[in-house]
Backbone bond lengths (Angstrom), bond angles and torsions (degrees), N, CA, C in turn:
res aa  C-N    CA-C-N  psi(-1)  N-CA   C-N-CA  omega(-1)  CA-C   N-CA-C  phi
1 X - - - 1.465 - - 1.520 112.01 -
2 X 1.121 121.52 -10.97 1.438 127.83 173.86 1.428 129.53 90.81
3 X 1.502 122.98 -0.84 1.402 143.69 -137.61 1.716 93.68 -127.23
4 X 1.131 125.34 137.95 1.703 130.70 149.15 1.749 102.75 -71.01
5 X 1.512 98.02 148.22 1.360 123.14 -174.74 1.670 97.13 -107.44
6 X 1.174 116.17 125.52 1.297 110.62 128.33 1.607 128.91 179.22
7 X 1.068 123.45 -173.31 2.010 118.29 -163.43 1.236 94.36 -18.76
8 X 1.488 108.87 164.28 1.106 129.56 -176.30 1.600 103.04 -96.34
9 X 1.485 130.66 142.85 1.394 100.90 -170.33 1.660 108.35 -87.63
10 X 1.496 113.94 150.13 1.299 135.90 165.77 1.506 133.31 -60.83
11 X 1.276 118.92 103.67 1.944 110.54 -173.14 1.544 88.26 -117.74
12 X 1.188 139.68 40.62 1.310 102.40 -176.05 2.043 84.95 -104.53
13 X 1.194 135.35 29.20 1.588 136.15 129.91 0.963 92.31 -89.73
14 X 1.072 141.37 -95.19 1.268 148.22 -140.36 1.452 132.00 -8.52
15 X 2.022 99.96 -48.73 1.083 128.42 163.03 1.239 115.50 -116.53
16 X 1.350 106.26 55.73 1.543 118.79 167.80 2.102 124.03 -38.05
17 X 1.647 101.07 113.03 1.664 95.63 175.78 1.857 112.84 -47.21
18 X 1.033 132.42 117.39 1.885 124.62 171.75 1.760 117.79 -51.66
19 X 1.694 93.84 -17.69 1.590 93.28 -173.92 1.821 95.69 -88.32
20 X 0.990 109.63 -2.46 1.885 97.04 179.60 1.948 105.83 -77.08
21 X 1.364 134.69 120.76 1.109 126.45 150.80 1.450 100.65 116.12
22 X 1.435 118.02 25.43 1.414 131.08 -151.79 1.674 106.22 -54.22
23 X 1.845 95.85 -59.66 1.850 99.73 -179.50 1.387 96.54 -59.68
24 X 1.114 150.96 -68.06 1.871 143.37 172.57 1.001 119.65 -7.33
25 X 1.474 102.92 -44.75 1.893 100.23 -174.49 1.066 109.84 -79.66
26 X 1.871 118.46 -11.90 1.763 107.00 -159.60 1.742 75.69 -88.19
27 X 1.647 123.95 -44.17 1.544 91.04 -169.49 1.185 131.18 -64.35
28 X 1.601 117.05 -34.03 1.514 129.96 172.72 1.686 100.31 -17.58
29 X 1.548 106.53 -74.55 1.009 133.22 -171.01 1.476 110.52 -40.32
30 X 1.200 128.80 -23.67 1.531 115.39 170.89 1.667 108.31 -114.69
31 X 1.399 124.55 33.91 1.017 136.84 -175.71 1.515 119.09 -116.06
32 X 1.292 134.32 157.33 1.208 145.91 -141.85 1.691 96.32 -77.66
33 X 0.858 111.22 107.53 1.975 116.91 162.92 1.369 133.95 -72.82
34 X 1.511 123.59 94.43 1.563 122.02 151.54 1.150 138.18 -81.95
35 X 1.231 92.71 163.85 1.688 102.79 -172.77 1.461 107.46 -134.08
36 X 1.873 103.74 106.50 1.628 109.75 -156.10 1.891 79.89 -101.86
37 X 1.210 111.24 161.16 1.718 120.72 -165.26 1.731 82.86 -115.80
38 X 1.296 107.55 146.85 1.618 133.12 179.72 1.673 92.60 -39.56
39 X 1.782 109.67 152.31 1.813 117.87 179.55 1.176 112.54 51.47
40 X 1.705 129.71 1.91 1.424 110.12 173.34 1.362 119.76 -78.99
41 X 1.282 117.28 132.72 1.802 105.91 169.25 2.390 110.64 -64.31
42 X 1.291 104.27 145.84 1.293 105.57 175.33 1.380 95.75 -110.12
43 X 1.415 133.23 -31.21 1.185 133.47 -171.48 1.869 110.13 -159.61
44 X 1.205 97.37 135.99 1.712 104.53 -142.03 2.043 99.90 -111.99
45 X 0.889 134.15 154.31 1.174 137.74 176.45 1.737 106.49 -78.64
46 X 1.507 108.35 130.76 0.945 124.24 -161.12 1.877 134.90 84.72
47 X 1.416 113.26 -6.94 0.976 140.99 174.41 1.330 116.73 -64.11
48 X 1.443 133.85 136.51 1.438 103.74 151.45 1.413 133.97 -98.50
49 X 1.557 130.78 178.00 1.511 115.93 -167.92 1.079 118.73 -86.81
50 X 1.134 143.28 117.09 1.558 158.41 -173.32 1.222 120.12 -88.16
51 X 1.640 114.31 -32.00 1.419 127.49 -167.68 1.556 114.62 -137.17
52 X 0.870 138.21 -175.64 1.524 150.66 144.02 1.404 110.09 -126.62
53 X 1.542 111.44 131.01 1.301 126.09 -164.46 1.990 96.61 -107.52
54 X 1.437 96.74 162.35 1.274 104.52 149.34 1.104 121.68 -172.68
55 X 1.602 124.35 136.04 0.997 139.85 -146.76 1.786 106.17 -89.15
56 X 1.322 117.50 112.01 1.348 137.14 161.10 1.533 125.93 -65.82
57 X 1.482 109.19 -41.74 1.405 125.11 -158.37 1.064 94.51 -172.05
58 X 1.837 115.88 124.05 1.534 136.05 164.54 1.277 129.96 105.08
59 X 0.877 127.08 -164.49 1.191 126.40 165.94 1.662 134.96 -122.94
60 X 1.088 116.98 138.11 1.644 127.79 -176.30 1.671 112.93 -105.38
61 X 1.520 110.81 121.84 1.523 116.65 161.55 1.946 133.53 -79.15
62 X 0.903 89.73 121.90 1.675 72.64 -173.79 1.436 118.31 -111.84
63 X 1.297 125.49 83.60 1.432 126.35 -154.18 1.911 100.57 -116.64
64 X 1.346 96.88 167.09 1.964 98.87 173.64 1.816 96.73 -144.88
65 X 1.264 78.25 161.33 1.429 107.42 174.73 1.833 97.60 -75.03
66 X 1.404 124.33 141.02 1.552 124.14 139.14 1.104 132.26 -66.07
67 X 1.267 129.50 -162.14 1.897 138.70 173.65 1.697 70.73 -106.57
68 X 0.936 153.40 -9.53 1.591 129.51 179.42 1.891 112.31 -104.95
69 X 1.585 117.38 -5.95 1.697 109.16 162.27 1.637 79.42 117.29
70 X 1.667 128.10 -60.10 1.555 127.74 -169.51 1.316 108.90 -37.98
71 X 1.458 121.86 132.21 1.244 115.10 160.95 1.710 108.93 -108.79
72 X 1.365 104.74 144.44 1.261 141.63 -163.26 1.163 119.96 -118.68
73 X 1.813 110.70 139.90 1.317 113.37 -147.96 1.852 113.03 -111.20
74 X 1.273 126.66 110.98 1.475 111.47 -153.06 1.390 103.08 -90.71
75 X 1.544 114.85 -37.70 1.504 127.88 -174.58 0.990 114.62 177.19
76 X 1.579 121.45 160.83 1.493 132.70 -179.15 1.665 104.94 -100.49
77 X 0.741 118.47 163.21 1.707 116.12 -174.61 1.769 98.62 -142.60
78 X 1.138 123.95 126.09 1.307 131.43 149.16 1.086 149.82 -120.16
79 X 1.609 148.35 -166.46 1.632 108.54 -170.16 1.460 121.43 -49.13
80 X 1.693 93.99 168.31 1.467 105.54 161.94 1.991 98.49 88.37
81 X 1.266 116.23 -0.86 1.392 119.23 -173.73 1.457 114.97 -125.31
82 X 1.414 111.51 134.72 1.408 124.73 -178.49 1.262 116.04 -86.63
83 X 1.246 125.27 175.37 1.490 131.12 173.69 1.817 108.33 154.64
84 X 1.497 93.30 145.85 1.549 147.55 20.71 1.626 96.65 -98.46
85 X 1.144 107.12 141.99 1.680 110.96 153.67 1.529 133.44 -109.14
86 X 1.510 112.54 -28.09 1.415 115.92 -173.46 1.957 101.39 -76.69
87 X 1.224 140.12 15.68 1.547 132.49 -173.56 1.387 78.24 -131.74
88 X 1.636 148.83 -22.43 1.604 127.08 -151.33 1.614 100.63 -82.58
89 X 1.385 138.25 4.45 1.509 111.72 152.22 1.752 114.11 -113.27
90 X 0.934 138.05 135.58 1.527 144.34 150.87 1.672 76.90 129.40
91 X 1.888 100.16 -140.00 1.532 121.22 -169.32 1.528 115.76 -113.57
92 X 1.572 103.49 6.55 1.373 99.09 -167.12 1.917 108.96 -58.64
93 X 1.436 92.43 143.67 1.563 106.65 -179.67 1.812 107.84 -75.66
94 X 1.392 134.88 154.52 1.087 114.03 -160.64 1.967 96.86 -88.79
95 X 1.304 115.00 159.97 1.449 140.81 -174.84 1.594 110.68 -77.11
96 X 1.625 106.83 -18.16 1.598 94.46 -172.69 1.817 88.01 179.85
97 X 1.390 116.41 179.58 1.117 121.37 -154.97 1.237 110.24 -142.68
98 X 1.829 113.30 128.43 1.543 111.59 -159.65 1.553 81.39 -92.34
99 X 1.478 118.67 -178.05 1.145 150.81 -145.73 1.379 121.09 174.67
100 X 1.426 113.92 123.48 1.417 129.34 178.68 1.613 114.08 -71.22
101 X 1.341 140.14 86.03 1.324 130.00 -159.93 1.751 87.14 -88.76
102 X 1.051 119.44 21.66 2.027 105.33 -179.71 1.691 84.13 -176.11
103 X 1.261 100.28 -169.57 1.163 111.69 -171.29 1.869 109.53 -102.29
104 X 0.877 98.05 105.85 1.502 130.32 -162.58 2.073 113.77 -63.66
105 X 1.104 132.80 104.08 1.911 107.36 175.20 1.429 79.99 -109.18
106 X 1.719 112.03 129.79 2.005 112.71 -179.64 1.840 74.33 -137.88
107 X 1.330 110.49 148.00 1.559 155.37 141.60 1.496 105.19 -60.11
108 X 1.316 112.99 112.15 1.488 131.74 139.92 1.154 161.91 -95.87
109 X 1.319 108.80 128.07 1.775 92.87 -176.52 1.856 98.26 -141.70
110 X 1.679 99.39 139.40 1.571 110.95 168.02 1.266 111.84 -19.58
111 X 1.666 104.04 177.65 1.574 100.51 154.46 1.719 115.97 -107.16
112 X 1.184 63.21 -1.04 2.070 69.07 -167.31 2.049 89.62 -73.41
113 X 1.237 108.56 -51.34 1.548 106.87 -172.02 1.942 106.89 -68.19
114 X 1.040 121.97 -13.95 1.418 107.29 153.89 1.372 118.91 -86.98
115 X 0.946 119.89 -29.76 1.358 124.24 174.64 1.797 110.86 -47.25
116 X 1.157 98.85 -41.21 1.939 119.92 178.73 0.873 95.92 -61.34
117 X 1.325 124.95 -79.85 1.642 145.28 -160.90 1.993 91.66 -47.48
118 X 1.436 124.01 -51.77 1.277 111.08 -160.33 1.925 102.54 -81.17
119 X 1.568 102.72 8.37 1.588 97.66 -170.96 1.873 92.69 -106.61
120 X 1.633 96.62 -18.46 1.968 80.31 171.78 1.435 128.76 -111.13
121 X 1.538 112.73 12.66 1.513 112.52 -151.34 1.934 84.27 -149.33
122 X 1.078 95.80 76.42 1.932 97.36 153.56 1.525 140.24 -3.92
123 X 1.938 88.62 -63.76 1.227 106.02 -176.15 1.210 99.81 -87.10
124 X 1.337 141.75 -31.90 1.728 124.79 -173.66 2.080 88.95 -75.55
125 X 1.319 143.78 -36.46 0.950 116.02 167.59 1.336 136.06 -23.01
126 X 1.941 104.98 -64.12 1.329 128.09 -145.88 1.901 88.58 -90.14
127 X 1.593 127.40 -17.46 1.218 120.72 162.44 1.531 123.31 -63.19
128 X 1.426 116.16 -32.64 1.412 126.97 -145.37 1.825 72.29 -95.93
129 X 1.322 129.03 -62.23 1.618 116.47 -172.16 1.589 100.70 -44.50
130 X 1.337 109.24 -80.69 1.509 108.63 -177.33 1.292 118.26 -11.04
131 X 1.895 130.73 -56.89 1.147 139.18 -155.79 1.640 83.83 -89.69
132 X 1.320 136.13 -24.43 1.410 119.47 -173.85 1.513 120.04 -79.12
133 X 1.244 106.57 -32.90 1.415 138.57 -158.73 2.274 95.67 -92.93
134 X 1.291 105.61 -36.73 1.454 105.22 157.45 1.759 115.96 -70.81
135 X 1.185 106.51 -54.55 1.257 98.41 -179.16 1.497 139.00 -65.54
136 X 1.960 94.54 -11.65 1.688 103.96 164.19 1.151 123.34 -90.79
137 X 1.343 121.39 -16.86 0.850 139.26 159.65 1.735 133.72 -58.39
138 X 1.530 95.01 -31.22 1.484 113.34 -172.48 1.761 96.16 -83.82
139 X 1.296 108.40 -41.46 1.537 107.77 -178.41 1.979 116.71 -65.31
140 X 1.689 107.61 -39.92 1.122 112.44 175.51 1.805 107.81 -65.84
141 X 1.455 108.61 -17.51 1.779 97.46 -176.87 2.190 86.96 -86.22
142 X 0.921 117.07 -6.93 1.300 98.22 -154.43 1.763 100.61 -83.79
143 X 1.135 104.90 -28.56 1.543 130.06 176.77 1.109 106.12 -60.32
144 X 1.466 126.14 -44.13 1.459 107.80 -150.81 1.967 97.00 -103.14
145 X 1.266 104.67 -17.40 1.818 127.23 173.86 1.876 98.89 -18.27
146 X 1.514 103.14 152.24 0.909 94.79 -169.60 1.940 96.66 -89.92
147 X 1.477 117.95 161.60 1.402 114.59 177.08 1.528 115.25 -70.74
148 X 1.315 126.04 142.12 1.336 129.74 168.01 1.607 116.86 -117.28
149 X 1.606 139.58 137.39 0.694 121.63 165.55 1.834 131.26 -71.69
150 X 1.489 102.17 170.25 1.169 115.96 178.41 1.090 124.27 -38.75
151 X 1.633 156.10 -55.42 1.342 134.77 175.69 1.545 106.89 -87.20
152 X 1.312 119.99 9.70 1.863 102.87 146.88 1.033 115.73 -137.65
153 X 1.716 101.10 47.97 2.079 105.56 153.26 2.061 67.80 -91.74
154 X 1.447 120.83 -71.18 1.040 106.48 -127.55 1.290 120.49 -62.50
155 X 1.761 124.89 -0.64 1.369 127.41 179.93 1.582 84.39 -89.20
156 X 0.872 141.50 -50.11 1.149 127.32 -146.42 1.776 104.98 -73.26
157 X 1.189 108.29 -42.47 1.503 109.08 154.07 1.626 136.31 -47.88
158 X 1.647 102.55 -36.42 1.410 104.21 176.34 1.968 99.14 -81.78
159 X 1.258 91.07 -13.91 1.967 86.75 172.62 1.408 108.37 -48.28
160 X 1.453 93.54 -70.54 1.480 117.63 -160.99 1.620 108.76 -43.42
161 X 1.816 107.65 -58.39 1.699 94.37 173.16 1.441 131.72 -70.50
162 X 1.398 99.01 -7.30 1.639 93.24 177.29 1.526 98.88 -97.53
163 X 1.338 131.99 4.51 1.345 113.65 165.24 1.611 116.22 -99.62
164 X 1.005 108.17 8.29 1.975 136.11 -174.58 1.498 98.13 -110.48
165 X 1.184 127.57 -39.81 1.353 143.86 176.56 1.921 104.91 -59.16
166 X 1.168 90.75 -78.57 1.857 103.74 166.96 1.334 120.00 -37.41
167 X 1.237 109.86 -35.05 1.761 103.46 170.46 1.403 127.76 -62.56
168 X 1.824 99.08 -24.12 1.372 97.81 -175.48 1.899 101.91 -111.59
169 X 1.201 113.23 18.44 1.727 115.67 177.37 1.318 106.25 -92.13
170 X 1.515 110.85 152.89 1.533 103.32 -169.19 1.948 94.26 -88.40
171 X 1.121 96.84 -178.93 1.752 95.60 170.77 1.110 152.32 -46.07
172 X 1.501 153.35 74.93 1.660 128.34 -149.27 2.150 96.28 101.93
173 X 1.362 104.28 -7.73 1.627 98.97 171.62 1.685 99.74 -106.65
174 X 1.371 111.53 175.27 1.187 119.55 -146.85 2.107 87.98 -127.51
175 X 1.158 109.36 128.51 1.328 118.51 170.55 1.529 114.53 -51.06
176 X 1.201 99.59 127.14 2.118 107.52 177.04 1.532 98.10 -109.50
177 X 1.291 114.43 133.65 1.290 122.47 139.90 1.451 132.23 -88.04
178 X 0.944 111.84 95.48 1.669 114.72 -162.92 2.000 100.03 -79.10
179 X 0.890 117.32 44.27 1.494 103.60 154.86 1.762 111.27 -124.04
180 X 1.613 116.32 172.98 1.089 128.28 -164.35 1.423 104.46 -105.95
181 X 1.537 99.15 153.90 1.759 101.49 -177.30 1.380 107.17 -55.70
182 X 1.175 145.10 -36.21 1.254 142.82 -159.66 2.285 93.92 -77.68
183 X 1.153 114.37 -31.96 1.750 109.73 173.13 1.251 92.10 -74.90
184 X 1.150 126.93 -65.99 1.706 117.75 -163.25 1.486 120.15 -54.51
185 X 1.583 112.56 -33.06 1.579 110.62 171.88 1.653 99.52 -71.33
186 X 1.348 127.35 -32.64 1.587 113.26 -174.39 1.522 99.79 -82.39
187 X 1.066 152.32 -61.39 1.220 147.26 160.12 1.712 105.11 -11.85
188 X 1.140 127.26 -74.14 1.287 134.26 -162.17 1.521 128.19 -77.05
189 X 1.624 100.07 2.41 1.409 126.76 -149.21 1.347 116.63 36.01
190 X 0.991 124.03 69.47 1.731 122.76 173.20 1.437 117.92 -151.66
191 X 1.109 112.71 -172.04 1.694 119.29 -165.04 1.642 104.26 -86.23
192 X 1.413 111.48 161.60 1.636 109.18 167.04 1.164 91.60 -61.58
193 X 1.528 125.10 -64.92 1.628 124.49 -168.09 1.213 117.32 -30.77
194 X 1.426 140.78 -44.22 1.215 132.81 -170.13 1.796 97.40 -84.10
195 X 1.644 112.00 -40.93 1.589 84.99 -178.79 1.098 147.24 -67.75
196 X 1.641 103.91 -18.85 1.343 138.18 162.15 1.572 100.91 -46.83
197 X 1.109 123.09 -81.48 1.631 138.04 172.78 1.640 109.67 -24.39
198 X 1.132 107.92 -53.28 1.775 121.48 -168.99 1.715 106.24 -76.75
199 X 1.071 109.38 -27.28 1.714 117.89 179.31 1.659 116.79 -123.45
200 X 1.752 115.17 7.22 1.491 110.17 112.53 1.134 131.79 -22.34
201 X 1.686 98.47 -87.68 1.839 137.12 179.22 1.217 87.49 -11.13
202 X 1.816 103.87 -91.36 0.958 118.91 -152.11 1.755 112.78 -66.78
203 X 0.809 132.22 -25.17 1.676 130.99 171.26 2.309 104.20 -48.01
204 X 1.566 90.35 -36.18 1.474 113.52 -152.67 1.905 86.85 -64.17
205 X 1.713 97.68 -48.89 1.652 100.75 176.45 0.806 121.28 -64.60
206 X 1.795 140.70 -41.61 1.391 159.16 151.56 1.377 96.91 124.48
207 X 1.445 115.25 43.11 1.461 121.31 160.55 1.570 107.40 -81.38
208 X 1.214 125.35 -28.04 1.325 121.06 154.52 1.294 145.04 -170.98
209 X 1.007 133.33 152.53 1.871 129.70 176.42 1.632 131.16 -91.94
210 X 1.076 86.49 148.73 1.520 93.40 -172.58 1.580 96.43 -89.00
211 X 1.945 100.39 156.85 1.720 116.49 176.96 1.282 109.11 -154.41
212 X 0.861 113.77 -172.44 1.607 123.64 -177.24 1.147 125.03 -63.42
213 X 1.395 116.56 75.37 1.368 91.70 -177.87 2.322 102.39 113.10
214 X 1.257 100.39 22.10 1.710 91.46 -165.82 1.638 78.32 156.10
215 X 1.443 85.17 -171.87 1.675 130.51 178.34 1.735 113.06 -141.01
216 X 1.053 121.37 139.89 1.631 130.76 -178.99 1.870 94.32 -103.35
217 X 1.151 119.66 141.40 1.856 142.28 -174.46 1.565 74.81 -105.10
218 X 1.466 114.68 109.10 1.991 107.52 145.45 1.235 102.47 -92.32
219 X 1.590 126.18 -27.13 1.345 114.64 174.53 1.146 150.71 -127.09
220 X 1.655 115.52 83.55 1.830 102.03 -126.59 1.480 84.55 -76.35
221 X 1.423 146.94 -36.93 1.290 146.11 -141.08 1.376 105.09 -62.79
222 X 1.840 117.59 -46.69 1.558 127.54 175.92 1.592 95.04 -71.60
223 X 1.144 131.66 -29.56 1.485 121.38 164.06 1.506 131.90 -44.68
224 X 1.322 93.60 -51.86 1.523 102.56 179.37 1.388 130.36 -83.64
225 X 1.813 95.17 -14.07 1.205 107.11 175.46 2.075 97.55 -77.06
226 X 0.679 86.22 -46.22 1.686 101.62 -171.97 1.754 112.64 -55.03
227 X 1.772 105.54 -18.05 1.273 109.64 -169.87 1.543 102.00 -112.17
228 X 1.409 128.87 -20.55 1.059 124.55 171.84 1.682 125.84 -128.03
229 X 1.149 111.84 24.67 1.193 142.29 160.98 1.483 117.81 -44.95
């Protein structure tokens, strides 16, 4: 058929519920604020975890290296989502390396001070499992997903951020994806050439336009029809 196979991509971070992690957010909220600048790593593969992050504004990549050099893409994370969690008890070194795909404002705290917090407060325990126990869970559904080819991982991907996008557009404005063909072909595993080609197409339908820096969705509805069709 001519197409690369592989996982289907994963949003269930992506489009993180706001009511998951409720007492978290009130501490986040009185906790120390950065501001990581677009392509920076916050936490690097092979590292260990020092902190727990959480994301306020933007978006986070979460990719690893193989035993073969390829790096590989596990999920995108956007507000309302923590990380890393699977290295924050013992010494484990981290498995793969988040990444600022935009310009990032995330809430911090040690590990040693969650560690406290989960030795005096029950319920932020039985939240932090919940959110752990979703997120292993979310990776074991992501594995077993059925495969899709190449030009509808990548609509179905440009779905996903322009429907993550829309949450934060005011009314009557039109969702931007502010990344560049060269993120979206690594995101999607594929070539600029094909994304270039695929958002032709779609420019050709007037599902969308290109800008400085991104692409604007005027029509996510023929989008989604187009991505899960």
């Amino acid at each position: 058929m001519g197409e690369n196979y592989i996982a289907e991509f994963p949003d269930f971070r992506l489009n993180a519920n706001p009511d998951m992690l409720k007492r978290w957010r009130e501490i986040f909220r009185s906790k120390r604020h950065i501001t990581v600048p677009a392509r920076s790593a916050v936490v690097e593969q092979g590292e260990r975890a020092r902190n727990l992050y959480y994301i306020e504004n933007g978006l986070v990549e979460y990719t690893y290296i193989d035993k073969d050099g390829e790096q590989r893409l596990i999920e995108i994370l956007g507000d309302y989502c923590v990380f890393p969690l699977q290295p924050m008890f013992g010494k484990n070194a981290m498995v793969g390396t988040f990444l600022a795909l935009e310009e990032c404002t995330l809430s911090v705290i040690s590990v040693e001070e969650v560690l406290e917090y989960l030795r005096q407060d029950s319920t932020l325990a039985l939240e932090f499992l919940a959110e752990f126990g979703r997120i292993s869970g979310g990776h074991i559904r992501q594995l077993s997903m059925n495969t899709v080819g190449t030009t509808k991982r990548v609509k179905q991907i440009l779905c996903l951020l322009a429907e993550y996008r829309l949450k934060h557009t005011r009314r009557g404005e039109y969702p931007v994806i502010g990344l560049s063909q060269g993120d979206l072909a690594r995101i999607t595993k594929t070539t600029r050439v094909t994304i270039t080609k695929i958002l032709s197409e779609l420019k050709q339908e007037n599902i969308v336009k290109t800008t400085y820096g991104g692409l604007i969705v005027t029509d996510l509805k023929a989008l989604q029809q187009e991505a899960y069709k």
